[in-house]
N, C-alpha and C positions, 0 to 999 in steps of 0.2 A: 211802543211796539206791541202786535197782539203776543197772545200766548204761544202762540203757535211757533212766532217769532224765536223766542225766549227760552221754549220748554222742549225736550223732545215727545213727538207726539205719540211716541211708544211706550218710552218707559219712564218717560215724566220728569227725569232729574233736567234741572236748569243748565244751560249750556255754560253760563257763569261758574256755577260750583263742578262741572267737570270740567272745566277749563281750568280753575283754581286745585282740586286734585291734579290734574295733569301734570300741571308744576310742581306740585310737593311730590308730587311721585319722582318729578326729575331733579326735581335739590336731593330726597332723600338719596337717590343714586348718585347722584355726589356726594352726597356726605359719604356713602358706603366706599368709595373709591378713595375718598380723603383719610377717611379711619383705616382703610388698610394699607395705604401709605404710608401711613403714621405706622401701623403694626411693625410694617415690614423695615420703618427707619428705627424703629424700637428694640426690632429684634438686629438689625446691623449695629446699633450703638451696644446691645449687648455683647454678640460676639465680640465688639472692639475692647469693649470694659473687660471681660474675658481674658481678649490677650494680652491687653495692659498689663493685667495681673498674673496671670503667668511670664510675663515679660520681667515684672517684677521681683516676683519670686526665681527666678532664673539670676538676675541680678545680687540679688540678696544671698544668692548660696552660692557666688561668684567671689562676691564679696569676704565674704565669710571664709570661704577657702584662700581667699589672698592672706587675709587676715591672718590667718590660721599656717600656712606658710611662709608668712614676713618672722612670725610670735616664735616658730620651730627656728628660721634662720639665725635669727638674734640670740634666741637660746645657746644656739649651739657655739656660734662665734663669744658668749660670755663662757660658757666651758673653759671652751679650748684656751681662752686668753686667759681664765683662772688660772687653767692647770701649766700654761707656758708661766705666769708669777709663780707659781708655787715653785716650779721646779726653778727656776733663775735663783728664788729665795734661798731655797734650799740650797741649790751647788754655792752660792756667793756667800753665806751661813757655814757651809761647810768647808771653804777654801780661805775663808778669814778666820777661822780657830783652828784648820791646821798650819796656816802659816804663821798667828801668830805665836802657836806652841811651839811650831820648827824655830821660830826665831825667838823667844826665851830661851829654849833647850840650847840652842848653839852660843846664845850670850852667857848663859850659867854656866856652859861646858868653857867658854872661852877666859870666863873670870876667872873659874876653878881652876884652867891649868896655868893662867898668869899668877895668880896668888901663890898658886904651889912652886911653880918656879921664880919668883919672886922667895918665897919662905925660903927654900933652898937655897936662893943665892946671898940671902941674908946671913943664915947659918953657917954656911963655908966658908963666908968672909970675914967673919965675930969667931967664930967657936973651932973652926977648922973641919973639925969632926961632930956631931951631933947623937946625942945617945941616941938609939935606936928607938925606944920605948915615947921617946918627947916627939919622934918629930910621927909616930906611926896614932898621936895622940892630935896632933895637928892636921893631920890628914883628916881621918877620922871627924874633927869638926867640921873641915870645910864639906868632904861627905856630907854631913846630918846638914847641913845649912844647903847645900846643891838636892835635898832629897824633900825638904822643905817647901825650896820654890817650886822643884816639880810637883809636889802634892797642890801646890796654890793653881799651879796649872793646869792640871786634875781635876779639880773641883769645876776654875770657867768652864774646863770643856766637857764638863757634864751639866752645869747650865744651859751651854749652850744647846745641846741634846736635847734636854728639856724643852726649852723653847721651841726647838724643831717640833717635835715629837707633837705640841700645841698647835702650832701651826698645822700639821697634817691633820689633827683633830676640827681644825675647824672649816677647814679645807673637804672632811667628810661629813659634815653638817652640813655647810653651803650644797653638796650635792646631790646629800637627803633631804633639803629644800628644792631643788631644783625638779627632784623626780615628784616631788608631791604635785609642786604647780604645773609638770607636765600632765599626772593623772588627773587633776580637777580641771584642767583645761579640756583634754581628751571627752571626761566624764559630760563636761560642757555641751560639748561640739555635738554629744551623740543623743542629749538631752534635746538639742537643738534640732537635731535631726530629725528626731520624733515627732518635735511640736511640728514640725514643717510639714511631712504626711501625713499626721493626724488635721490640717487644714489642709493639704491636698483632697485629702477623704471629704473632710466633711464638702468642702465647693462643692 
């Protein structure tokens, strides 16, 4: 082919290499329409990654507050079921030392007035008459021996006081445990809190 063919005959470039620009001119224009494709699925995979995580974070302090509401619920129902033990403990503690002092005191009262009338009928039967002095000396014993048992009865039921008295003591421990783990729990949750807006902030 001549020149003339080939070249233009104005301004000289080769109809091959503006032919060959021409093309790069139109891939580049693709490629710029491809890239901003891409920008624009970049930036929609963002926003999506975005609400994941605030999706996330909505879950997590859902979560948390379940948590945090099951922990209060259970608490409360071991309370309440402590303090229903304590008190069952306590009345059935209290209803089994007073009945079993009602029933010593009414056996010792019942022995004491069988013995005394027994002594009596012994003495009416043998002696007729009885000095006054002997049998007010007989009495007298069975007193000190009736004043005896009741002291022994005394004593259980001031152990058993005791023991109550223990019980209540530890009954106020378990629930000055109970408040501590309520306030490290609380102190938790609000620790938690913070870190959670303080990465609200920082995103």
């Amino acid at each position: 082919m001549e020149r003339s063919e080939t070249v233009c005959r104005y301004c000289g470039v080769s109809y091959l290499i503006f032919h060959e620009f021409h093309q790069l001119h139109t891939r580049l224009a693709q490629l710029e329409e491809e890239l901003q494709g891409l920008r624009e699925t970049t930036q929609r995979m963002k926003a999506q990654r975005e609400a994941l995580e605030l999706g996330r974070l909505e879950w997590e302090k859902a979560v948390h507050l379940e948590v945090q509401r099951q922990t209060e619920k259970k608490e409360k129902s071991a309370r309440e079921e402590l303090e229903e033990r304590h008190r069952d403990t306590e009345r059935a503690l209290r209803e089994e030392s007073e009945q079993k002092y009602e029933t010593e005191r009414q056996k010792i009262k019942d022995e004491h007035q069988k013995i005394c009338d027994d002594k009596e009928g012994e003495v009416r039967r043998a002696l007729g008459e009885l000095q006054a002095g002997t049998l007010r000396k007989q009495r007298e014993e069975l007193e000190r021996r009736a004043e005896e048992r009741e002291k022994v009865l005394t004593d259980a039921l001031q152990k058993a006081n005791k023991k109550l008295g223990e019980l209540r003591e530890y009954l106020q421990q378990l629930e000055e445990r109970l408040a501590k783990a309520a306030h490290t729990k609380e102190e938790a949750g609000r620790v938690l809190g913070e870190e959670m807006r303080q990465g609200e902030i920082l995103r």
